[in-house]
C-alpha positions as CSV (number, residue, x, y, z in Angstrom):
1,X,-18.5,19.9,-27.1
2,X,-21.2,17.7,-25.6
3,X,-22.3,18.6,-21.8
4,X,-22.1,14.9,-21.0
5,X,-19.1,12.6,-21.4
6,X,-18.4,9.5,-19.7
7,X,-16.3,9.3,-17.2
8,X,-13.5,7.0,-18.1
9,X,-13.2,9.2,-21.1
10,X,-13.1,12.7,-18.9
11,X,-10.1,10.9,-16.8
12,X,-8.3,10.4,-19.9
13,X,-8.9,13.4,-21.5
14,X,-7.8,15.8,-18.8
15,X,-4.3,13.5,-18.0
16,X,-5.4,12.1,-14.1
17,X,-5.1,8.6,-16.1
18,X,-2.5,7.7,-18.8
19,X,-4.7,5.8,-20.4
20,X,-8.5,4.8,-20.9
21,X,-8.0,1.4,-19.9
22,X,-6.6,2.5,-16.2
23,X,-9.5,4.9,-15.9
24,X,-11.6,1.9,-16.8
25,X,-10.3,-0.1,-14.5
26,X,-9.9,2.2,-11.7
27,X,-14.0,2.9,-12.0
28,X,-14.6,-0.9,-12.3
29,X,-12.7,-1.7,-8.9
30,X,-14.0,1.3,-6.9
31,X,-11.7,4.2,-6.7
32,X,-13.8,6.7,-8.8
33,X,-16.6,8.0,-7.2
34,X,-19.1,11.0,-9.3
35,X,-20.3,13.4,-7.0
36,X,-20.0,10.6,-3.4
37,X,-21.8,8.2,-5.6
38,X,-19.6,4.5,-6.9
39,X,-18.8,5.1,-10.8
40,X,-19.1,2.7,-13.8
41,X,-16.9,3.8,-16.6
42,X,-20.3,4.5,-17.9
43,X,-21.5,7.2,-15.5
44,X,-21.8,10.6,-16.9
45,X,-20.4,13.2,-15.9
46,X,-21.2,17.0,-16.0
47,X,-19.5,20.4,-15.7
48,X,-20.1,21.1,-11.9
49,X,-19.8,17.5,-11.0
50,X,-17.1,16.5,-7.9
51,X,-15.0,13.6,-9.3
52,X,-12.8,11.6,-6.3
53,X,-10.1,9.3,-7.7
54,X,-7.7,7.0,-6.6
55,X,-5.7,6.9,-9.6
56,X,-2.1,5.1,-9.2
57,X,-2.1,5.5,-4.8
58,X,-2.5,9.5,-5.5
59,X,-5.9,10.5,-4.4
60,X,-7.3,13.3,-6.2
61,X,-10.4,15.5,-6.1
62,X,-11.4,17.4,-9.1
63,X,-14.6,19.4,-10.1
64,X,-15.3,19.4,-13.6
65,X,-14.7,22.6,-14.8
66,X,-15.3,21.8,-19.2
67,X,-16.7,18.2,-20.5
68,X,-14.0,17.2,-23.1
69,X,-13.6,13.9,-24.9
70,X,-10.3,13.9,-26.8
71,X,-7.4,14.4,-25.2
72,X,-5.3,17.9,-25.1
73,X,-2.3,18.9,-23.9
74,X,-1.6,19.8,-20.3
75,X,-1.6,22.9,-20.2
76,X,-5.4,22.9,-22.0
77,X,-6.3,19.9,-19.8
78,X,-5.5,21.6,-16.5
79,X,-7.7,24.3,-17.0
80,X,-10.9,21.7,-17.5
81,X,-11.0,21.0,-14.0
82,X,-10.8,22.9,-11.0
83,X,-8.2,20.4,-8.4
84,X,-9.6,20.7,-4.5
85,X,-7.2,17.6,-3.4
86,X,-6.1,18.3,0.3
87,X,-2.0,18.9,0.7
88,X,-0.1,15.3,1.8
89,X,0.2,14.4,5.2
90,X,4.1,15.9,6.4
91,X,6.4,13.3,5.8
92,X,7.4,11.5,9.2
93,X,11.5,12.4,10.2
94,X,13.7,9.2,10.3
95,X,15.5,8.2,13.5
96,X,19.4,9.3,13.1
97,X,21.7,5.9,12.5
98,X,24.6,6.0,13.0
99,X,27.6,6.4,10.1
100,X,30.9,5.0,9.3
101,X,33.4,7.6,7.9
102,X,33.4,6.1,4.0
103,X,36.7,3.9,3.1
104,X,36.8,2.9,6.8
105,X,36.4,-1.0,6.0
106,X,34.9,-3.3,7.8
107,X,34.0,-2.5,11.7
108,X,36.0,-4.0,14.3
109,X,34.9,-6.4,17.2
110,X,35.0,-2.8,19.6
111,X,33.0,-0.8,16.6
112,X,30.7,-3.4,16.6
113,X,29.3,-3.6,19.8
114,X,29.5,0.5,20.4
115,X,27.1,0.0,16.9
116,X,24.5,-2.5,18.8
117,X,25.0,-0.7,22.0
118,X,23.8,2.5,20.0
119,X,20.7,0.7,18.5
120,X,20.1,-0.5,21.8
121,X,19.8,2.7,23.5
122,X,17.8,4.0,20.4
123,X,15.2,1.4,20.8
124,X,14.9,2.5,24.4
125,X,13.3,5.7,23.2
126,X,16.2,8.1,24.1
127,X,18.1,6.1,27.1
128,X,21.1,7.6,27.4
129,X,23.5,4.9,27.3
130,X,27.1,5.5,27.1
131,X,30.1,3.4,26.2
132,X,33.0,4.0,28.1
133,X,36.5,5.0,25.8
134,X,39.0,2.3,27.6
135,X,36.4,-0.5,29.3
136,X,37.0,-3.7,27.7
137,X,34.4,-6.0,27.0
């Protein structure tokens, strides 16, 4: 094994890019850097080196733990590199709407406006805002 590869080939190899091409591409419009620095497919890397990728919207950072060059299986490739990507962000909770029992058809005139007045209230942030059983509108 050499000590140097490039790095389009090293992204390949170790599976963070299905293929060369995207790795290629992916250096060529800015979301690879080698150790803070921008990387040309080109750019050498080293065992040591910190690789940060932006490889299909999942940012990664890797430090590369064995130079390869052809590709191996995944369970060889994920011991070439050691992964220091930070956990996602928590997911942000969804505002509760507001269900029909299912088979219930289409909502009448009366469901209807208890549905807007709902939303309404929602959008106030937690105004409590209630619809009276028997008024009419």
């Amino acid at each position: 094994m050499d000590s140097t590869t490039r790095v389009d080939r090293w992204l390949w190899a170790v599976r963070l890019s299905k293929t060369r091409a995207d790795a290629a591409t992916a250096c060529r419009g800015g979301h690879v850097r080698v150790n803070d620095k921008p990387a040309k497919p080109s750019t050498p890397v080293r065992a040591g080196d910190t690789v940060r990728t932006r490889l299909y919207d999942i940012p990664r950072v890797v430090e590369v733990g064995t130079v390869i060059e052809k590709r191996v299986g995944a369970p060889v490739a994920v011991t070439c590199y050691v992964d220091h990507t930070p956990p996602p962000p928590p997911k942000e909770t969804t505002l509760a709407v507001a269900q029909r029992e299912r088979g219930a058809g289409r909502p009448t005139k009366r469901d209807r406006r208890r549905m807007e007045a709902f939303e309404r209230a929602s959008l106030l942030h937690g105004v409590e805002h209630d619809v009276p059983e028997d008024e009419p509108y």
